[in-house]
C-alpha positions as CSV (number, residue, x, y, z in Angstrom):
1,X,-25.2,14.3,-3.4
2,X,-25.3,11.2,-5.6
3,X,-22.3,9.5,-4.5
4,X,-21.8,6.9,-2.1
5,X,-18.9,7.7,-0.1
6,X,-18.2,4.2,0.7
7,X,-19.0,1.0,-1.2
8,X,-20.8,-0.1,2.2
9,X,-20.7,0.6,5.5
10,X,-18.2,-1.9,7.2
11,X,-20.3,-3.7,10.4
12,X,-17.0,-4.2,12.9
13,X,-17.2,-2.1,16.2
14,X,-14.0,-0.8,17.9
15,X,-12.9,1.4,20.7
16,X,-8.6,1.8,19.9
17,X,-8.0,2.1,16.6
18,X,-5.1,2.6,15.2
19,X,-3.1,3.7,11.5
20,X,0.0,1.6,10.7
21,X,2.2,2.3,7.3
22,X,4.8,-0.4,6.8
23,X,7.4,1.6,4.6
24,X,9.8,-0.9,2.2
25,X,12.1,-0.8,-1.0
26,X,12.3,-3.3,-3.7
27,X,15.2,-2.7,-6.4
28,X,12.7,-3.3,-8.6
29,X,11.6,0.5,-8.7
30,X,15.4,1.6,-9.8
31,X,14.2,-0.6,-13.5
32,X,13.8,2.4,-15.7
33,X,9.8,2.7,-16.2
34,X,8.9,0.3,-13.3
35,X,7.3,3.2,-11.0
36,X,6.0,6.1,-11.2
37,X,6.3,7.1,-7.5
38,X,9.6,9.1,-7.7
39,X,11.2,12.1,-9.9
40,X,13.8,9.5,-11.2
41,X,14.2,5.6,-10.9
42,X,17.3,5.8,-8.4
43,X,15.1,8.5,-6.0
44,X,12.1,6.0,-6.1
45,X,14.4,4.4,-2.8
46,X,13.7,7.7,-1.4
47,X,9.7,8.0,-1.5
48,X,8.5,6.2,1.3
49,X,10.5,8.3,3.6
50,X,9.6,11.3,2.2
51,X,5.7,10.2,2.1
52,X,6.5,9.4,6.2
53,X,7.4,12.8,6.7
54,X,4.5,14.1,5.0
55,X,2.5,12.1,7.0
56,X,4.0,12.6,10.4
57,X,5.0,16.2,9.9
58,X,2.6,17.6,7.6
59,X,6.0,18.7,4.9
60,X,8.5,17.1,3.5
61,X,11.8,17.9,5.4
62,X,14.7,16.3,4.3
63,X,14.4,17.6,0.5
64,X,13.1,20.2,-1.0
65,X,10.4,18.4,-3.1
66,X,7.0,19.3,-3.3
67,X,4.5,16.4,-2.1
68,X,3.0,16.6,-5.9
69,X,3.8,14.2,-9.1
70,X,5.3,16.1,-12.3
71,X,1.8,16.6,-13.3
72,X,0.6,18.5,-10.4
73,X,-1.5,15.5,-8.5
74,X,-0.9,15.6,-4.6
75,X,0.6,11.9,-3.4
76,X,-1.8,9.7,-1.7
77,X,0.5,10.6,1.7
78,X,-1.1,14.1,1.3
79,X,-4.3,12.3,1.6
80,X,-3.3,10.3,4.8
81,X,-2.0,13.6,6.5
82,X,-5.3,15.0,6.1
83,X,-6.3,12.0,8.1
84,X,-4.1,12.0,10.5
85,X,-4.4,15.8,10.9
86,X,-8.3,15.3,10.9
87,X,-8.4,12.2,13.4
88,X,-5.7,13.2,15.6
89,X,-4.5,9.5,15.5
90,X,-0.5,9.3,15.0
91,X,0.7,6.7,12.7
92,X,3.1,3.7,14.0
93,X,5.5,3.8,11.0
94,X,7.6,0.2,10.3
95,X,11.0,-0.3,8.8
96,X,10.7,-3.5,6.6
97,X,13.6,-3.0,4.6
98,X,14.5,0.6,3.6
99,X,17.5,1.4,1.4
100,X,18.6,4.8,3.3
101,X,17.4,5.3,7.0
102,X,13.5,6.6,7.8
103,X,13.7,10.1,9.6
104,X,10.9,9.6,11.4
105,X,10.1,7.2,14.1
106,X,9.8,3.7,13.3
107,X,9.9,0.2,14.8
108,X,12.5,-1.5,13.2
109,X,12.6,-5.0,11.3
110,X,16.0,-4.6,10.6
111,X,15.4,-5.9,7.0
112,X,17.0,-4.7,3.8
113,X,15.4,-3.9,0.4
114,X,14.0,-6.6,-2.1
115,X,16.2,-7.6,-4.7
116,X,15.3,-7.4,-8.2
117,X,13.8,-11.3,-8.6
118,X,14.7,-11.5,-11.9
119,X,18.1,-12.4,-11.2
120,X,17.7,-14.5,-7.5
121,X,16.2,-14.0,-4.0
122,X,14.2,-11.3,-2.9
123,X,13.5,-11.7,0.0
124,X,15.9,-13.5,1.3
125,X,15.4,-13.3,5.2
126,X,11.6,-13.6,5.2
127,X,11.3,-15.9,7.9
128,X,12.4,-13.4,10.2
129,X,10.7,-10.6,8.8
130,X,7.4,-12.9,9.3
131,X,8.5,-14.0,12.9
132,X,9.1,-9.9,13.5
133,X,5.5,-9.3,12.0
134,X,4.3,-11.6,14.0
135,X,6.3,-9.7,17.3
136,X,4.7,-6.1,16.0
137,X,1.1,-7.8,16.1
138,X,1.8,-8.7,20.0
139,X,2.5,-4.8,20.7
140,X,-0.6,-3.8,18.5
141,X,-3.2,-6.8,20.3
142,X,-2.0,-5.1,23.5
143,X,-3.1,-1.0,22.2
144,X,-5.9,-1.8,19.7
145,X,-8.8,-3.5,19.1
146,X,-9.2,-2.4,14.8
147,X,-5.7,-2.2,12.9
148,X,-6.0,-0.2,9.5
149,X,-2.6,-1.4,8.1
150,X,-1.0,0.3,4.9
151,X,2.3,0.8,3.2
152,X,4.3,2.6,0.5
153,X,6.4,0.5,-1.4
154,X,7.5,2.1,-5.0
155,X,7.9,-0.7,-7.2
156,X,5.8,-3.0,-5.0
157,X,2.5,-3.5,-7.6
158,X,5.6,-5.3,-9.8
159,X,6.5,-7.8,-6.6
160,X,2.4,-8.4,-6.4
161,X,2.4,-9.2,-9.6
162,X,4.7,-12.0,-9.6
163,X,3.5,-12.7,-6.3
164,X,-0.2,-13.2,-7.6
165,X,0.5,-14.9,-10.6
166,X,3.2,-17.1,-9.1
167,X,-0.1,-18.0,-6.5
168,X,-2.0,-18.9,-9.8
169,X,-4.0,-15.8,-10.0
170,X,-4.4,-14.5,-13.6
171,X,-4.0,-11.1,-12.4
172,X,-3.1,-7.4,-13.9
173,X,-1.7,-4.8,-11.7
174,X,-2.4,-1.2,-11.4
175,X,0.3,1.5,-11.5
176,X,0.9,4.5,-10.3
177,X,1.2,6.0,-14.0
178,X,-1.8,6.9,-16.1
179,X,0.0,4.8,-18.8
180,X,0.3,1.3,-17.1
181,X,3.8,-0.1,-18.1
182,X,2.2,-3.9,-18.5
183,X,4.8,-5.3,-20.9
184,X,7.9,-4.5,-18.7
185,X,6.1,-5.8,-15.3
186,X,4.8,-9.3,-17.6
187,X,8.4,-9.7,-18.4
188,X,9.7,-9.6,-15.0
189,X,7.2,-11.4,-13.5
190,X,7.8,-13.7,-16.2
191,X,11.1,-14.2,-15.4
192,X,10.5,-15.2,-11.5
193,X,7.8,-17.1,-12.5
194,X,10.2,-19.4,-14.7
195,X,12.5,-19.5,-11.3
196,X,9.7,-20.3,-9.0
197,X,8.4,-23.1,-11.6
198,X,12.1,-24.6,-12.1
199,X,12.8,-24.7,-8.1
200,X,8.8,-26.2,-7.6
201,X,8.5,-23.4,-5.4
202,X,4.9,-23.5,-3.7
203,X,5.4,-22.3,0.2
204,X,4.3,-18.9,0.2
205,X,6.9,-17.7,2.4
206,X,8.7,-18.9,-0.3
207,X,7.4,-17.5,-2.9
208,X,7.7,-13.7,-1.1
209,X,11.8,-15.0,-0.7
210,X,11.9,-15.4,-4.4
211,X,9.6,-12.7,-5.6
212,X,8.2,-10.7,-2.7
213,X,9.4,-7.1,-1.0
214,X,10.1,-7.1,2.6
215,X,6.9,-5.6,3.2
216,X,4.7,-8.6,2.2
217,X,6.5,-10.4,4.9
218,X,6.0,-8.1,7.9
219,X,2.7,-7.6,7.0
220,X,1.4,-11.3,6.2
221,X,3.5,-11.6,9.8
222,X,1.2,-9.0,11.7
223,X,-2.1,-10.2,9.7
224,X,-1.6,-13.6,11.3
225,X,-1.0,-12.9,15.5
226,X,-3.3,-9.9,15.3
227,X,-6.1,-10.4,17.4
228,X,-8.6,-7.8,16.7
229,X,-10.0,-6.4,13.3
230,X,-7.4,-6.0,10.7
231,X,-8.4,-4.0,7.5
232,X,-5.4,-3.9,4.7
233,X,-5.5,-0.3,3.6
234,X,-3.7,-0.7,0.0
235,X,-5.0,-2.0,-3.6
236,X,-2.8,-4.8,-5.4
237,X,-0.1,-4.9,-2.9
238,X,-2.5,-5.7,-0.3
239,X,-4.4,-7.8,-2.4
240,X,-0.6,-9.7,-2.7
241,X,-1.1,-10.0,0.9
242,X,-4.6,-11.1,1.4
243,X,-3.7,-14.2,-1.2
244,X,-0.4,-14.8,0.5
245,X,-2.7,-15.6,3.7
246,X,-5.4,-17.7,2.1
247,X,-2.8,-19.5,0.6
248,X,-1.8,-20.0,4.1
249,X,-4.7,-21.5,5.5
250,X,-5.1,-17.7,6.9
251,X,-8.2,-15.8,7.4
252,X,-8.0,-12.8,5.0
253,X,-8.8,-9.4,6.0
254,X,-10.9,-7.3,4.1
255,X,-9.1,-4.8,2.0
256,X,-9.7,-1.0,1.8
257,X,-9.0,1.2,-0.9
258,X,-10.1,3.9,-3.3
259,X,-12.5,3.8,-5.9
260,X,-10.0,5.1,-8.3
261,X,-8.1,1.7,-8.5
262,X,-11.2,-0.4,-8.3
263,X,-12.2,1.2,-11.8
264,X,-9.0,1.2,-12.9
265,X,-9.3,-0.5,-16.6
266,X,-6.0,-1.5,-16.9
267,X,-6.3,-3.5,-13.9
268,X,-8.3,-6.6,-12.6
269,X,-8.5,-5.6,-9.2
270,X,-12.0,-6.4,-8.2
271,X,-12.2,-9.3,-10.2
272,X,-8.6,-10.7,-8.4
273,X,-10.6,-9.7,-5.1
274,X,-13.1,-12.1,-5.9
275,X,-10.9,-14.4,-7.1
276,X,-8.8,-14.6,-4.4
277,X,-11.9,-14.7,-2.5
278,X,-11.7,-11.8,0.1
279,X,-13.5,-8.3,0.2
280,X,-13.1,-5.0,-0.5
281,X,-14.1,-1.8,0.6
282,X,-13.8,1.0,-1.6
283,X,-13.6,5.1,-1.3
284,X,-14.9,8.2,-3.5
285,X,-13.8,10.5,-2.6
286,X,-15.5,12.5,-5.8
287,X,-12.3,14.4,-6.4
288,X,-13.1,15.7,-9.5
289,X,-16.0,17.8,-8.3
290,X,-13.5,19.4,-5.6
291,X,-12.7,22.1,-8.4
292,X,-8.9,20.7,-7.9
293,X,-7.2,20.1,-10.9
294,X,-4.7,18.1,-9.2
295,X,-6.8,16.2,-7.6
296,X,-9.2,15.5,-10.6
297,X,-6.3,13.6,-11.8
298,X,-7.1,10.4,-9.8
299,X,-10.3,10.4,-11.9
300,X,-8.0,9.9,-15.3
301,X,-6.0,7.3,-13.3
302,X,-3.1,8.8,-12.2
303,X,-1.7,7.9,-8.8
304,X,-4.8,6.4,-7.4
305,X,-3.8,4.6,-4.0
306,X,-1.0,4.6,-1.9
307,X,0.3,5.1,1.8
308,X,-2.9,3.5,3.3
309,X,-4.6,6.6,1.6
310,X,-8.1,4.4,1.1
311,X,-7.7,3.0,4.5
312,X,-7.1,6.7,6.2
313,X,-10.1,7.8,4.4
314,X,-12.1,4.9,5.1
315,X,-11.1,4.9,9.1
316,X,-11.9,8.3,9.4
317,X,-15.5,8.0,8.0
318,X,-15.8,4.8,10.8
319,X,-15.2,7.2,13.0
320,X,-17.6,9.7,12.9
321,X,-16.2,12.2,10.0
322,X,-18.6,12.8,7.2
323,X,-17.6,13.1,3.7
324,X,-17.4,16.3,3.6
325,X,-15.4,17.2,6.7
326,X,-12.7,14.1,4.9
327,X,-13.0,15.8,1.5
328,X,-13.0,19.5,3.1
329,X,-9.6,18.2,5.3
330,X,-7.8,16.8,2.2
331,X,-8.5,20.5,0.0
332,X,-7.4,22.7,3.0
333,X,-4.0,20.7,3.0
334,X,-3.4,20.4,-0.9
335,X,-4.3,24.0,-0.9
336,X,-1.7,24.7,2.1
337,X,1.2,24.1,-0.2
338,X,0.0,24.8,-3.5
């Protein structure tokens, strides 16, 4: 086979690991054309429950949707179930800030969604959402010794956006659309730039309370009490992250995510890695020689991370799965509900 499963093979050694999704909203994904991860703008709020009950139940059970964009591509949580199922590890779910309540397990934040930061605050209580992240990371250091850490917030490649650019990074987001909506995230992030910039805004605590999601705060609060190896299983919003923590003074963990956004060419992503001075590992899965034609889709662009799907992947090769048994796991489940 001529592909390379993984970009390279990542050198840390663990015995516990573990699969965290940190599930959040930001109002930004109820802007008509923001995000594609939802059958409508208003039931984007709903998709990172329904991704956690894909992942922790194997179906979706509190609607009757189908885990599968209008065009037929399975979500990236169908990818992490296949992990989960494959691995046998059972994800630790976290509420940062959902609009309606999680039906699955979660530890609890207690947050609220991010507001839209055009118009004021985001994230207004990030202090304690950082202090909380920071209480999470305690539990983790005392069941874990390699934290793959992911998340699914719709809308959330907008909030990197403003949150890299408003760090001085000259980036360009991915999307979950094949057709990048690049004008209509520029001009938001325009807009809370021109905030940030009037109010000399340069913490970055503060710049996730004026343009951030909840998420960004949890997770920059776990990435900095962790003890053990922490790998941030997402693309841009991750990457958001891993700047935040720099920016910080932070060490910043290596990022893990799918080929499929790395060669995304409406994106900068492995150029902003670089940038931002971190690494990446990446996943190819070689979907479009599965003979899936919903899964080939990832190869035009569509979808291409989410829900720690690149992480999953990645930490089930780590431990022990070859490509084939992770690409064999992911087909019997898209096929399952088909």
């Amino acid at each position: 086979m001529g592909m390379v499963f993984l970009s390279e093979p990542p050198s840390f050694t663990f015995t516990r690991p573990i699969l965290s999704l940190i599930l959040g909203n930001t109002m930004l994904s109820t802007v008509p054309g923001i995000s594609g991860a939802g059958p409508s703008p208003e039931k984007t709020l709903y998709t990172p429950i329904l991704d956690a009950e894909l992942v922790a139940r194997g179906s979706i059970t509190s609607m009757s949707e189908k885990p599968n964009t209008p065009t037929g591509c399975p979500t990236p949580a169908t990818i992490t179930r296949s992990m989960v199922e494959l691995t046998g590890l059972a994800p630790l779910f976290i509420n940062a800030g959902l609009r309606y309540s999680p039906t699955v397990p979660c530890l609890d934040v207690y947050g609220t969604p991010g507001e839209d930061p055009r118009y004021g605050e985001a994230v207004p209580g990030v202090a304690g959402l950082f202090e909380k992240g920071q209480y999470i990371a305690s539990i983790y250091n005392s069941i874990s010794d390699l934290l793959v850490l992911g998340e699914c917030v719709p809308g959330g490649t907008t909030t990197a956006l403003c949150v890299l650019r408003a760090l001085g990074y000259d980036a360009r987001v991915s999307s979950s659309f094949v057709e990048n909506p690049h004008g209509l995230k520029d001009e938001v992030a325009e807009l809370a730039l021109h905030r940030i910039r009037y109010d000399g805004i340069t913490d970055p605590l503060d710049i996730i309370r004026y343009a951030g999601d909840p998420m960004m705060a949890v997770a920059a609060g776990i990435a900095t009490a962790y003890e053990g190896t922490l790998v941030l299983a997402g693309g841009t919003q991750m990457l958001a992250v891993a700047a935040l923590l720099g920016t910080m003074g932070e060490a910043m963990p290596p990022l893990a995510t799918t080929v499929y956004l790395r060669d995304d060419p409406s994106a900068s992503f492995a150029a902003t890695v670089e940038e931002v001075g971190t690494t990446a590992y990446y996943v190819d899965p070689a979907f479009g020689g599965l003979g899936h034609g919903g899964l080939a889709r990832y190869c035009i662009g569509e979808v291409k991370e989410g829900m720690g799907a690149g992480g999953a992947m990645l930490l089930a090769r780590i431990m022990g799965y070859t490509p084939e048994e992770i690409t064999g796991s992911i087909l019997r489940f898209v096929d399952s509900y088909d």
